[in-house]
Structures are given as C-alpha cells and as structure tokens.
KOLLUM-744709 format. One record per residue (C-alpha): residue number from 1; x, y, z. Coordinates in Angstrom, 2 decimals. Each point is the difference from the previous one (the first is absolute). Example, Ala and Ser with C-alpha at 12.3 -4.5 7.8 and 13.67 -1.06 7.14 Angstrom:
BEGIN
+-----+---------+---------+---------+
: num :      c1 :      c2 :      c3 :
+-----+---------+---------+---------+
:   1 :   12.30 :   -4.50 :    7.80 :
:   2 :    1.37 :    3.44 :   -0.66 :
+-----+---------+---------+---------+
This chain:
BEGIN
+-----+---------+---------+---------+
: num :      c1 :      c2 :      c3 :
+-----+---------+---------+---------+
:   1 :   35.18 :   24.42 :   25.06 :
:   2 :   -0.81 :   -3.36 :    1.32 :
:   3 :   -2.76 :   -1.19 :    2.16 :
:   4 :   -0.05 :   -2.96 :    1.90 :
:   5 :   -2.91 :   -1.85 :    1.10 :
:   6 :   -0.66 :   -3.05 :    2.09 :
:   7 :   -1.52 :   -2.60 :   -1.34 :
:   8 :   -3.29 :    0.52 :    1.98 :
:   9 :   -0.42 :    3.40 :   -1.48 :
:  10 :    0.61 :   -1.21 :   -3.49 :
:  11 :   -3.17 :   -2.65 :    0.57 :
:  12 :   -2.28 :    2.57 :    1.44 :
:  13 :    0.65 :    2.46 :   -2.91 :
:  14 :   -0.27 :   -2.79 :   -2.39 :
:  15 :   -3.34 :   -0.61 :    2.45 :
:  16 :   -1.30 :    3.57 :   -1.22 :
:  17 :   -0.27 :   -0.54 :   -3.62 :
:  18 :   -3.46 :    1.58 :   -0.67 :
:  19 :   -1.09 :    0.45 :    3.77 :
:  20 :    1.09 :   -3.58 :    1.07 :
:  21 :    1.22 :    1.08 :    3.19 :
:  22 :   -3.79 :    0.31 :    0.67 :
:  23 :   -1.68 :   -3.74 :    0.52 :
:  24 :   -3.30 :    1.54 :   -0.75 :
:  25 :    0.75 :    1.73 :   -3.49 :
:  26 :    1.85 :   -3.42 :   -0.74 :
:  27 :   -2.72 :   -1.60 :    0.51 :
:  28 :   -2.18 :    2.12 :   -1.40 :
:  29 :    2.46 :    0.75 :   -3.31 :
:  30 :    0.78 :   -3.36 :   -0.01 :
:  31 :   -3.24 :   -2.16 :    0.29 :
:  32 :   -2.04 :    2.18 :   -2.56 :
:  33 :    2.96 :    0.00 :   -2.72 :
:  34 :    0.50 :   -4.02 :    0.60 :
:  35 :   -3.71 :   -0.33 :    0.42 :
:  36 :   -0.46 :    1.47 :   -3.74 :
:  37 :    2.66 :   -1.74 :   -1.46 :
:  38 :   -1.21 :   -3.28 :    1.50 :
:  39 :   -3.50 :    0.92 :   -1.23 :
:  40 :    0.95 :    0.84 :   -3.44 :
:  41 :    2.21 :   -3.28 :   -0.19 :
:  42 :   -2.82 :   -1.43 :    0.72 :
:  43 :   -2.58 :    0.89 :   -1.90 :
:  44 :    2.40 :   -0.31 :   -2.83 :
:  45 :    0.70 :   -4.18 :    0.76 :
:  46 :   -3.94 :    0.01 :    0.26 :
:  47 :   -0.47 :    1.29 :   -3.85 :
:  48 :    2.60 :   -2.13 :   -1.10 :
:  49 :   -1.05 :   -3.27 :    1.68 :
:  50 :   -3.46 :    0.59 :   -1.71 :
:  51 :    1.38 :    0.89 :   -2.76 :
:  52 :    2.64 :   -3.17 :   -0.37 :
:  53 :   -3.07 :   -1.77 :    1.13 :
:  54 :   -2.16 :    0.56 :   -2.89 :
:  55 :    2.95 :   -0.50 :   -2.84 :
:  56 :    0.56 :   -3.18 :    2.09 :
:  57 :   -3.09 :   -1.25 :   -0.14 :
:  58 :   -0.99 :    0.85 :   -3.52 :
:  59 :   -3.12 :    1.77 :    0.70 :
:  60 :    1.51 :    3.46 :   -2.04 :
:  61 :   -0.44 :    1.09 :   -3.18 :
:  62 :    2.66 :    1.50 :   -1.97 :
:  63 :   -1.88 :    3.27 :   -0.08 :
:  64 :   -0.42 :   -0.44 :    3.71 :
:  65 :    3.65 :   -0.80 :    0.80 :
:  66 :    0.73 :    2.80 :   -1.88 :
:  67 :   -2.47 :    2.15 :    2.21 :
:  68 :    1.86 :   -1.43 :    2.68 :
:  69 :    3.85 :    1.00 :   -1.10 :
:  70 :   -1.60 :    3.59 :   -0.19 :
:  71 :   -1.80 :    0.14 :    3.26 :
:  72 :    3.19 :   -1.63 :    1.79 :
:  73 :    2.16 :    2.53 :   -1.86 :
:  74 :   -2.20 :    3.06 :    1.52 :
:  75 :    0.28 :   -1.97 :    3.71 :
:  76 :    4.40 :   -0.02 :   -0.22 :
:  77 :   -0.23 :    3.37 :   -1.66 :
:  78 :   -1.62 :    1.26 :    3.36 :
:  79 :    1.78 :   -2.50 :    1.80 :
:  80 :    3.41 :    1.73 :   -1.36 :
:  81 :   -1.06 :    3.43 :    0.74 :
:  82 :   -1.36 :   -0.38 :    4.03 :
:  83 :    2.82 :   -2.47 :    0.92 :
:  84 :    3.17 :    1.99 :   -1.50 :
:  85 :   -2.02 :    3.20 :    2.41 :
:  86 :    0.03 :   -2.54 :    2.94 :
:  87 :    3.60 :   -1.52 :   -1.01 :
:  88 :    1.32 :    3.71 :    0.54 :
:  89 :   -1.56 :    0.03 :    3.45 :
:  90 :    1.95 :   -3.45 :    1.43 :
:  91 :    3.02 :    1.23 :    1.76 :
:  92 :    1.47 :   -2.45 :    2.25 :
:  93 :   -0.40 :   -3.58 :   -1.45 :
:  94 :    2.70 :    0.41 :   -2.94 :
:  95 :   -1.02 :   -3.68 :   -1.31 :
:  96 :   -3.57 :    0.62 :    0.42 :
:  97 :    0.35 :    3.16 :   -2.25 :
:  98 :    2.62 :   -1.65 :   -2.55 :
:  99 :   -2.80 :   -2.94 :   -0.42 :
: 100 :   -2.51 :    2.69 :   -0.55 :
: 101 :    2.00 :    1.38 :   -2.89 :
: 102 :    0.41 :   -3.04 :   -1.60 :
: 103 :   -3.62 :   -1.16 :    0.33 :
: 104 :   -0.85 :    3.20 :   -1.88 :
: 105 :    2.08 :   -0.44 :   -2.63 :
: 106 :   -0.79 :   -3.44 :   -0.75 :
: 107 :   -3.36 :    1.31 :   -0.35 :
: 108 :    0.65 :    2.41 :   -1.79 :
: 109 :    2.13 :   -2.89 :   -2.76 :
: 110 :   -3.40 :   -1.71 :    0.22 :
: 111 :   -2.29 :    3.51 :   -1.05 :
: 112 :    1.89 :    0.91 :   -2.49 :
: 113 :   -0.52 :   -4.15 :   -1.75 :
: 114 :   -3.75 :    0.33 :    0.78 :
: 115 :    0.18 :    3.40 :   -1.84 :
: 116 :    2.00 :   -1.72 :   -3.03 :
: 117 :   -2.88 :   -2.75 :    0.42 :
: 118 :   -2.91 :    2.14 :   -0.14 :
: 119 :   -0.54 :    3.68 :   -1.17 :
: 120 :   -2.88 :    1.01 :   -0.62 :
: 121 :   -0.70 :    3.98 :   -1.48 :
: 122 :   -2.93 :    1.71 :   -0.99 :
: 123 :   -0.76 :    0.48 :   -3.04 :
: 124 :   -2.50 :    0.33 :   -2.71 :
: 125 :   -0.75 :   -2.13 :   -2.20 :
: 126 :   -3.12 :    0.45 :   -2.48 :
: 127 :   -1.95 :    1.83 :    2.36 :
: 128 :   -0.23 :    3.70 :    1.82 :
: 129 :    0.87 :   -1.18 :    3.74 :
: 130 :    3.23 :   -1.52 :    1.08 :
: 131 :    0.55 :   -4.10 :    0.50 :
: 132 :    2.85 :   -1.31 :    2.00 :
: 133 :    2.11 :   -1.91 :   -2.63 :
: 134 :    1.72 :   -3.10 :    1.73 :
: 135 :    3.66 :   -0.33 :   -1.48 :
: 136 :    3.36 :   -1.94 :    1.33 :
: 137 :    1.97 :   -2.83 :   -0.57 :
: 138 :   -2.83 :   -1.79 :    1.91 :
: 139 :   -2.69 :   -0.27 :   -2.91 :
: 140 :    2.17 :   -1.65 :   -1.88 :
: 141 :    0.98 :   -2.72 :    2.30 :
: 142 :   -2.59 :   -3.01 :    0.88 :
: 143 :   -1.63 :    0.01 :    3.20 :
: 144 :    2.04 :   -2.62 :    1.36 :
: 145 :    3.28 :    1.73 :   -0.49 :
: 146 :   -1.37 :    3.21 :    1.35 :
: 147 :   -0.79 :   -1.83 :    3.16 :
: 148 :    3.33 :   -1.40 :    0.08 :
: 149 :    1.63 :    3.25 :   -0.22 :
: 150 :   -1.97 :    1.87 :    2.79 :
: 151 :    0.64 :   -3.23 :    1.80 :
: 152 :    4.05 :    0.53 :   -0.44 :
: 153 :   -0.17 :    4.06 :    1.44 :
: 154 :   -2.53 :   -0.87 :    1.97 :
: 155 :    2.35 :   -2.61 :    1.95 :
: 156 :    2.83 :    2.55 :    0.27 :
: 157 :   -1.89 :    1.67 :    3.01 :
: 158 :   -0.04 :   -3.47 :    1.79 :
: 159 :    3.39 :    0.18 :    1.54 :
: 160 :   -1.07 :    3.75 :    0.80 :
: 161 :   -2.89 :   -0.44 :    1.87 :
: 162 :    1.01 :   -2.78 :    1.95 :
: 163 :    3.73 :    1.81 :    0.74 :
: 164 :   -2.68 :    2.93 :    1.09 :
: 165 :   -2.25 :   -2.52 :    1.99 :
: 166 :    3.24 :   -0.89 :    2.00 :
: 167 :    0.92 :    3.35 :    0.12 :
: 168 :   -2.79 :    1.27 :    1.62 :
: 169 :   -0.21 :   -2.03 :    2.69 :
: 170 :    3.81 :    1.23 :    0.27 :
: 171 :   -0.79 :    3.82 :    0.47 :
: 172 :   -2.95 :   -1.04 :    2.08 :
: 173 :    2.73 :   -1.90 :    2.57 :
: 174 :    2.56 :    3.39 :   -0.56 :
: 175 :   -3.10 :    2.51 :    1.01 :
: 176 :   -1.26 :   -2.07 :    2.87 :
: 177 :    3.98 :   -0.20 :    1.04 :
: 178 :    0.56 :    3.94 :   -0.74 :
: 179 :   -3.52 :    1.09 :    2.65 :
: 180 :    1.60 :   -1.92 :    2.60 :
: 181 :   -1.60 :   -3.34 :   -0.36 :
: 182 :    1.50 :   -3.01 :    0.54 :
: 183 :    2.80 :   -1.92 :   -1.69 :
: 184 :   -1.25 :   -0.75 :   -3.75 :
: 185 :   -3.39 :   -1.73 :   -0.16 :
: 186 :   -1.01 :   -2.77 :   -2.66 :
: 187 :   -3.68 :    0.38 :   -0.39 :
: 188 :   -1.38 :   -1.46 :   -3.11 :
: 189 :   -3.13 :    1.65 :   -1.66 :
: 190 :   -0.88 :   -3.16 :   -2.27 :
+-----+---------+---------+---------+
C-alpha cells in the first residue's frame, strides 16, 4: 500500500518531531537544550583561555600544568557526558547535531592525550594512608614540551568552537523563523 502526501503535509509532520508543531514546546525544548549547550561551550572556551593563558605566559609550574591537564580532563569528561544527553535531544537542525557529534569526539581525542599525559593513582607508598601517585608520559617530558602539546589538542577545538559560534547564531535565525518571526535575523551578540 502506498500513501501519498502533499508536500505541505510532509513539512508539518517533519514540523512535529518532538512536539514541534507546538511554537511554545519549541521554544521551550529548544531554548533550554541550546541554552545548555551554549552554556557548557562556554564555560569550556573560558577554562581553556585561562588555561592557554597561563602556559602562554609562563607563570605555571610543571606540577601546576600538570594540575591543570587533570582539572581540564575532569571539565571535557563532564563536558562529554551532558552534551552527548543534549546532542540526543536536537531534532531538526541535522548540521547543528552532526557538528555536535564531532565536537564531542574531538574532545574526547583530546581526554584521552591528557589522560596519556597525566595519571595520577593512589597509592601507598611508605606510609598507612593513600597518596595520589602522578604518572604519564608527561613527567618525563620538560615543561616546555608539555605546554606545547596541550597547546596542539588544545587548538583542535578552535575550528569547533568558532564553526559552533557561527552555528548558533544559525539555529537562533531557524527558531526565530520556525515561531513565526520574521525572515532570518543577523543579530550579533559580540
């Protein structure tokens, strides 16, 4: 059996994808998941342009960068978790979500580095109560080459976050468009 629809019909049920007939649960859905993301993103650039900031500068000790690399590693490893939930929940932007899935897995490339960088275990050693023991390729290497390498991951999210940065303002332009607003708007946040 066949079934033939117009083309109308086959946007409004493509419109219906998780309530999306509905402006208000669009915008609803749609604001708080794109909301987080951009929040997350966010705060993500933030500990990396301090971070970047201090190997830049000089002002870290090895002991402190590798501090850092472990911090950062616990920020993407929650990073990874919340966005892949919220990538799951973006249903009518295909490029939006396929940038998503990339972003993620370039971060996770750069986790599982930091984790070959720095690993650090308990363990005991000459006493009763456990002491994190700091291991990786990273102790052997000199603090100028460690900086390098965090550098070199650290610059594969560039062309992420600023395809993301575009993209965002894309998705804002497709929402405003979908409630009925006007023809795309270009409204810069800088």
């Amino acid at each position: 059996m066949k079934i033939r629809i117009k083309e109308t019909q086959l946007d409004n049920l493509l419109n219906e994808i998780g309530g999306y007939d509905n402006p208000d649960i669009m915008g609803v859905h749609g604001g708080t998941l794109h909301g987080e993301i951009k929040r997350i993103i966010s705060q993500t650039v933030e500990f990396m342009s301090h971070f970047v900031e201090g190997l830049r500068d000089d002002s870290l000790t090895k002991d402190q960068i590798m501090a850092g690399v472990v911090n950062f590693s616990g920020k993407i490893r929650s990073d990874i978790k919340r966005l892949s939930e919220l990538t799951r929940e973006i249903y009518l932007d295909d490029d939006f979500k396929d940038l998503m899935v990339s972003f993620i897995r370039t971060l996770k490339k750069i986790l599982k580095y930091f984790q070959l960088l720095v690993n650090i275990t308990p363990g005991i050693v000459g006493r009763q109560s456990p002491e994190p023991l700091v291991g990786g390729i990273g102790v052997d290497m000199s603090k100028d080459e460690l900086s390098l390498k965090i550098a070199e991951n650290l610059a594969k999210l560039g062309v992420h976050i600023s395809s993301l940065g575009e993209m965002f303002q894309v998705v804002f332009n497709r929402f405003t468009k979908r409630m009925g607003g006007g023809d795309d708007l270009n409204i810069n946040f800088n």
